[in-house]
C-alpha positions in Angstrom: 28.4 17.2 -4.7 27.2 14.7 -1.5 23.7 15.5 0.2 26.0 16.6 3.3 28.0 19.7 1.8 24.9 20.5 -0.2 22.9 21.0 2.6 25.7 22.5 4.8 25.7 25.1 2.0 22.3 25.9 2.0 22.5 26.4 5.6 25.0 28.8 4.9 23.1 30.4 2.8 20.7 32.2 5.6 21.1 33.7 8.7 21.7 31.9 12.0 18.5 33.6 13.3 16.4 32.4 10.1 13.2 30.7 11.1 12.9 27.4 9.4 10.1 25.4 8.2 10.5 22.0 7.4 7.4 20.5 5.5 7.4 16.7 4.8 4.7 14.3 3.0 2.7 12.1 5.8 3.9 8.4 4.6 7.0 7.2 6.9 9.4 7.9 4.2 8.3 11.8 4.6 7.9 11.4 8.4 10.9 10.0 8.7 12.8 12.5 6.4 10.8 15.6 8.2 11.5 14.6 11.7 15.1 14.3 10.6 15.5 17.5 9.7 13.7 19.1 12.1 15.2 17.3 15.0 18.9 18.3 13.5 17.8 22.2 13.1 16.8 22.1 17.1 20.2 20.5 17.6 22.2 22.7 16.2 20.3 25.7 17.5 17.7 27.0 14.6 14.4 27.8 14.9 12.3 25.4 13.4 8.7 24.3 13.0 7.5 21.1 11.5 3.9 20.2 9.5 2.9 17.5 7.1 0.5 16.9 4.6 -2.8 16.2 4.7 -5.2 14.1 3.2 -5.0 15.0 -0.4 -2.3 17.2 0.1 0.8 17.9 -1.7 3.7 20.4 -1.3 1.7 23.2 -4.1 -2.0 22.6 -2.4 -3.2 26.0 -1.8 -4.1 25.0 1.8 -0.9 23.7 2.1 1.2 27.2 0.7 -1.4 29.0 2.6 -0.4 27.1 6.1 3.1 27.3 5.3 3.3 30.8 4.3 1.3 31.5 7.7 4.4 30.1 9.6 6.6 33.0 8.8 9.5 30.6 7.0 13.0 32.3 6.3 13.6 28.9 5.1 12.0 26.1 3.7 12.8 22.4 3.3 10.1 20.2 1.6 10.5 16.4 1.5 9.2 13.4 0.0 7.2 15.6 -2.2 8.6 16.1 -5.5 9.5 18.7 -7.5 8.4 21.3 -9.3 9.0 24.5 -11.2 7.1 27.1 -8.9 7.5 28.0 -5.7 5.9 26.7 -2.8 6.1 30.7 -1.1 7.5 33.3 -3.4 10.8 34.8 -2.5 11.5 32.2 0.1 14.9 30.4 0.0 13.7 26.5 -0.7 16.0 22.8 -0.2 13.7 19.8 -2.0 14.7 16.8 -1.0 13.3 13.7 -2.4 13.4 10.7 -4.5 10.6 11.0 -6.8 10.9 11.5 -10.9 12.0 15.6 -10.9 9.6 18.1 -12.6 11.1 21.0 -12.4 13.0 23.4 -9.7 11.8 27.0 -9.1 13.8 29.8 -8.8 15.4 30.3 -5.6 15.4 26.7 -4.9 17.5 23.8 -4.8 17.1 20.0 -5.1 19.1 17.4 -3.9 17.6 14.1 -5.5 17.8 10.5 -5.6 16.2 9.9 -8.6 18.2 7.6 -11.2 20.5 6.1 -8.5 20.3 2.3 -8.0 19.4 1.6 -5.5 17.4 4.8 -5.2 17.6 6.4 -1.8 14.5 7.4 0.3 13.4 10.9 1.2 14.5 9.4 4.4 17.8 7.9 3.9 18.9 11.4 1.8 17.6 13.8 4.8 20.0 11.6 7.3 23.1 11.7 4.9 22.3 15.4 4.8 22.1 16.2 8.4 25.1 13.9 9.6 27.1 16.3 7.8 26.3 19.2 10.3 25.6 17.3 13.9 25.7 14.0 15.4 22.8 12.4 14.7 23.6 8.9 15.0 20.6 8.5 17.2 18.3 9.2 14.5 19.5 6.5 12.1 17.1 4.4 12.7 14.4 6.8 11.6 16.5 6.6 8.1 15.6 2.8 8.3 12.0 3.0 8.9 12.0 5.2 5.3 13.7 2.8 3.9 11.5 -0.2 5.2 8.7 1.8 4.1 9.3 2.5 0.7 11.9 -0.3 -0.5 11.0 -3.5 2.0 13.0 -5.5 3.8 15.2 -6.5 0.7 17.1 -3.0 0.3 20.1 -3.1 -0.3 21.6 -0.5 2.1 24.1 -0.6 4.8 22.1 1.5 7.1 19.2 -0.5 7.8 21.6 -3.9 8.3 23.5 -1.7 11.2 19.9 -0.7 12.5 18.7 -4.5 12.6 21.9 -5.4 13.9 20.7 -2.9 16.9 16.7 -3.8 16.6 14.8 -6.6 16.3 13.4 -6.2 12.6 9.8 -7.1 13.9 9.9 -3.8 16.1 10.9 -1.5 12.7 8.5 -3.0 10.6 5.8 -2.4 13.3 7.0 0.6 13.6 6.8 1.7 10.2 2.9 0.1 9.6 1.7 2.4 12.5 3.3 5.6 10.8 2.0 5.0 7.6 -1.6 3.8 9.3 -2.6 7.3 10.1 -1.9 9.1 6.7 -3.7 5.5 5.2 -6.9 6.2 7.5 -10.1 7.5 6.6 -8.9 11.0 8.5 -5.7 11.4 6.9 -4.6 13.1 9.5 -0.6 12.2 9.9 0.3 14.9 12.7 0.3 12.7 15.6 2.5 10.2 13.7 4.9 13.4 13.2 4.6 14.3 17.0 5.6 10.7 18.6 8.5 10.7 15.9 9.6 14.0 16.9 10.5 13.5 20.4 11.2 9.3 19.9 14.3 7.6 21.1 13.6 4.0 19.8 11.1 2.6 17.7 9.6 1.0 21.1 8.7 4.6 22.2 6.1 4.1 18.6 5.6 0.9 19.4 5.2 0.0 22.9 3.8 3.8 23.9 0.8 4.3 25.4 0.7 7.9 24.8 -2.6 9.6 23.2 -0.5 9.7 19.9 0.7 6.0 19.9 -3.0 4.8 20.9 -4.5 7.3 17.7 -2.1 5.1 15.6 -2.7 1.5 16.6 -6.9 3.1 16.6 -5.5 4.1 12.9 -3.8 0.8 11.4 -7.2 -1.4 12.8 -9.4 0.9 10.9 -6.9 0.2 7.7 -6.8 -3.4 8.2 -10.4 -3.8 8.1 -10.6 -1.5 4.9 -7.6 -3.6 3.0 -9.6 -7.0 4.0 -13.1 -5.4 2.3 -11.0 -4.3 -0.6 -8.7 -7.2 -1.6 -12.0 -8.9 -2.3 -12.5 -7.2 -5.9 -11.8 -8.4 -8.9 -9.6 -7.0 -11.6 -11.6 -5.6 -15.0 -9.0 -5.2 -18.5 -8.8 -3.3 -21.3 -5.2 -3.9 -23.4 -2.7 -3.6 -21.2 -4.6 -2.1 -18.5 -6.3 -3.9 -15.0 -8.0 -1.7 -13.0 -9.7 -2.9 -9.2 -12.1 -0.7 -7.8 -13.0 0.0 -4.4 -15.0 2.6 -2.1 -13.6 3.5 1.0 -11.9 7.0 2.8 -9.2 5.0 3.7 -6.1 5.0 1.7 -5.5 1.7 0.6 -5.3 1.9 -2.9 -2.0 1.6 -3.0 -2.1 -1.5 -1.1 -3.8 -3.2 -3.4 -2.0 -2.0 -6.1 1.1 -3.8 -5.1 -0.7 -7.2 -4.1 -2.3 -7.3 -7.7 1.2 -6.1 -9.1 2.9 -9.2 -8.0 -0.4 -11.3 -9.8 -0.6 -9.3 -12.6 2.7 -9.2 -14.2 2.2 -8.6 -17.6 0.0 -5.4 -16.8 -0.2 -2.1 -15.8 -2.5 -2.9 -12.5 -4.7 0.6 -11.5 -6.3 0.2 -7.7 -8.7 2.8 -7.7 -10.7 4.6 -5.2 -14.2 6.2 -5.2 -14.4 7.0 -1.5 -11.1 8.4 -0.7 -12.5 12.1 -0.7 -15.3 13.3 -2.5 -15.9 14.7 -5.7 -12.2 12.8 -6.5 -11.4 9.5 -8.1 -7.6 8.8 -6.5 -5.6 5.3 -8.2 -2.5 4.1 -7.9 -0.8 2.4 -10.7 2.1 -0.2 -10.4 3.9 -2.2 -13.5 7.2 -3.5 -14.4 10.3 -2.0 -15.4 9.1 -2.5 -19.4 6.8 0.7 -19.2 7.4 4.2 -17.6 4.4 5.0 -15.5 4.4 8.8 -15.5 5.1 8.6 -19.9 2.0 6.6 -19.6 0.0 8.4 -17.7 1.3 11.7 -19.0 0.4 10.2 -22.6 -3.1 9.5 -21.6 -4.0 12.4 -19.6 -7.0 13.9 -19.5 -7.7 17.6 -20.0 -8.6 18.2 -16.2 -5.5 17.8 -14.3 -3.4 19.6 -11.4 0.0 18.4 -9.1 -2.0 15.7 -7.8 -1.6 13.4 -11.4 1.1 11.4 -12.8 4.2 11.8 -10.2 6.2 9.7 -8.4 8.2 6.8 -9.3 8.6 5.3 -13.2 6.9 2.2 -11.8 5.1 3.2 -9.0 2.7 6.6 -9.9 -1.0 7.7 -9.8 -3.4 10.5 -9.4 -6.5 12.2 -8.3 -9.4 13.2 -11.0 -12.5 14.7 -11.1 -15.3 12.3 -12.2 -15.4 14.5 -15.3 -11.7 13.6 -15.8 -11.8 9.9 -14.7 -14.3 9.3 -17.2 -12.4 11.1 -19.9 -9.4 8.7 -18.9 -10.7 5.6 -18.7 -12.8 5.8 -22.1 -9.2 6.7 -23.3 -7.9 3.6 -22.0 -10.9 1.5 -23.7 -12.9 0.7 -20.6 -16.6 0.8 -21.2 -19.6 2.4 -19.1 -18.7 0.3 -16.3 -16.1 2.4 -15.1 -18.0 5.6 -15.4 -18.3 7.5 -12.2 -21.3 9.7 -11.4 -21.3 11.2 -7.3 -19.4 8.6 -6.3 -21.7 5.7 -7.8 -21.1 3.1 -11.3 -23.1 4.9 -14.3 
C-alpha cells in the first residue's frame, strides 16, 4: 500500500479529538518532513504539537522520550529518525516514517519506509505523499524539495523538485536548505527556530529573505559553520586497510561535511570524519564509501562493546556514530590504527 492510504489509515485509527505529536530529526530532510505533517494535522483540524531533536538526540534518547511523553501524545509520528523495535512511549499508537536502513518496529507501531527504493525517497518527500492523500497541501511541496535537496542534491531524480524549480529559482531552495540545516550543524544544536520559521512559511523567501529573530539566529548559525568547515577541511587523512579517518575538534557538526568532500577524493576507502569537540565525553564520525561495502555491516562487524541508538544507522553508504572514548579507542585499535588515534578528555594520547 501507497504512503497516502497508509497514513489515512492510521489516522483512522484514533479519535478525531486525539492529541498528536509529531517529532522529527533537526536536519531539513526531518524539518521538512515534521513541518509537513504538523502543518497538515492543523489543516484538517487535529490537535498537534511539533519538537525536534537536539544536539545528540535521537527518537529513543531519554530526554527525548521524557519530553515527548511530557506532551500528553494520543498519537505519535516520528520522522527522519529510524527505526526501532521499542517504543518511543509505551502504549502510545506510533507512524515512523523515514528512509533510513529499518531496525526493527515496536508493537503498536507502524512504518512506512523508503528504504530499498531507487531512488530512495526522503523523510521529506514520503511525509508529503502521505499528507496529499488527506488535504490539499500543494502549498507545502516545496518543503518536500528542500528534503530532497538536502539529502540527494541537485541531481535527484524526482518530479517534484523539477515542478518546484520550475516555480523557484534553484539558488533560493538551496539557500534555503543551507540555513535549515546550519542550525542543527552549529555548535548549539539547537534546530527549534529552523522548525518555527518552517512552520508558518509560505515560500522559501520567507527563510531566506526574513528578517525575523528566527531567520537572523539561522544566517548567525550557517557563518558560525562556515568558519568551522574552513578550519576543518584543513586536516589530513590517516589509513589503516581500507580505512581513512580525518580528525577534527570543534562543537559544530561538520563532520559530515567533510566526510563527503573526502568521499569524492577518497574513492577506494571507507573515509571516517571524526569529531572530538562535538559534545563532550563523545567521539561522534561520520562514515561515507561506495556502493562496494555496506556501512552499517561494517560498522556493526566492528563494533565495540560500548554502544547505544546513537551507532551504526542510517544509510548502507552513508552511517556513523557517537562513542565514549573508552569505546573509540576500543574501535579504532580494531580497525588497526595506532596510539595516534587514541582519545583521552578530548586530547591525542
Amino acid at each position: 500500500m501507497s504512503p497516502g492510504p497508509r497514513f489515512r489509515a492510521f489516522l483512522e485509527r484514533v479519535s478525531p479529538e486525539t492529541h498528536f505529536v509529531v517529532l522529527c530529526h533537526s536536519d531539513a530532510d526531518g524539518l521538512a518532513a515534521g513541518a509537513i505533517f504538523t502543518r497538515t494535522l492543523e489543516r484538517i483540524g487535529r490537535s498537534v504539537t511539533a519538537t525536534v531533536t537536539g544536539k545528540g538526540e535521537g527518537a529513543w534518547t531519554p530526554a527525548v522520550r521524557g519530553q515527548v511523553a511530557a506532551s500528553n501524545p494520543g498519537a505519535l509520528i516520528v520522522t527522519d529518525l529510524g527505526s526501532r523495535p521499542e517504543p518511543v512511549v509505551p502504549g502510545v499508537p506510533m507512524l515512523l516514517v523515514d528512509h533510513h536502513r529499518p531496525l526493527g518496529v515496536a508493537p503498536n507501531a507502524e512504518l512506512i519506509t523508503g528504504y530499498g527504493e531507487r531512488p530512495t525517497p526522503t523523510s521529506g518527500l514520503l511525509a508529503y505523499w502521505c499528507c496529499e492523500a488527506v488535504a490539499d497541501i500543494a502549498d507545502l511541496k516545496w518543503i518536500a524539495a528542500l528534503s530532497i535537496l538536502s539529502d540527494l542534491g541537485d541531481e535527484a531524480e524526482f518530479t517534484l523538485l523539477d515542478e518546484v524549480r520550475r516555480q523557484f529559482r534553484p539558488a533560493l531552495l538551496r539557500e534555503a536548505t543551507t540555513l535549515l540545516n546550519a542550525a542543527r550543524r552549529s555548535s548549539s544544536g539547537n534546530a527549534r527556530p529552523a522548525l518555527d520559521i518552517l512552520l508558518r512559511a509560505r515560500t522559501p523567501e520567507d527563510i531566506v529573505n526574513s528578517h525575523s529573530p528566527e531567520a537572523d539566529y539561522l544566517r548567525a548559525c550557517k557563518a558560525e559553520v562556515n568558519a568551522a568547515f574552513t578550519e576543518a577541511k584543513k586536516a589530513a587523512p590517516k589509513f589503516s586497510g581500507p580505512v581513512a579517518i580525518i580528525r577534527m575538534h570543534t562543537p559544530c557538526q561538520v563532520h559530515p561535511l567533510v566526510a563527503q568532500i573526502w568521499r569524492t577524493r577518497l574513492r577506494k576507502y571507507i573515509v571516517m570524519a571524526v569529531n572530538t569537540g562535538f559534545r563532550p565525553g563523545y567521539v561522534h564520525f561520520s562514515a561515507r564509501c561506495g556502493p562496494e561495502t555496506n556501512l552499517i555491516d561494517f560498522l556493526r562487524a566492528n563494533a565495540p562493546a560500548d554502544t547505544d541508538e546513537g551507532y551504526g544507522h542510517g544509510h548502507d553508504q552513508a552511517s556513523g556514530g557517537a562513542l565514549t572514548y573508552a569505546a573509540w579507542n576500543e574501535f579504532v585499535q580494531k580497525l588497526g590504527f595506532g596510539p595516534e588515534m587514541l582519545v583521552v578528555e578530548e586530547r591525542v594520547a
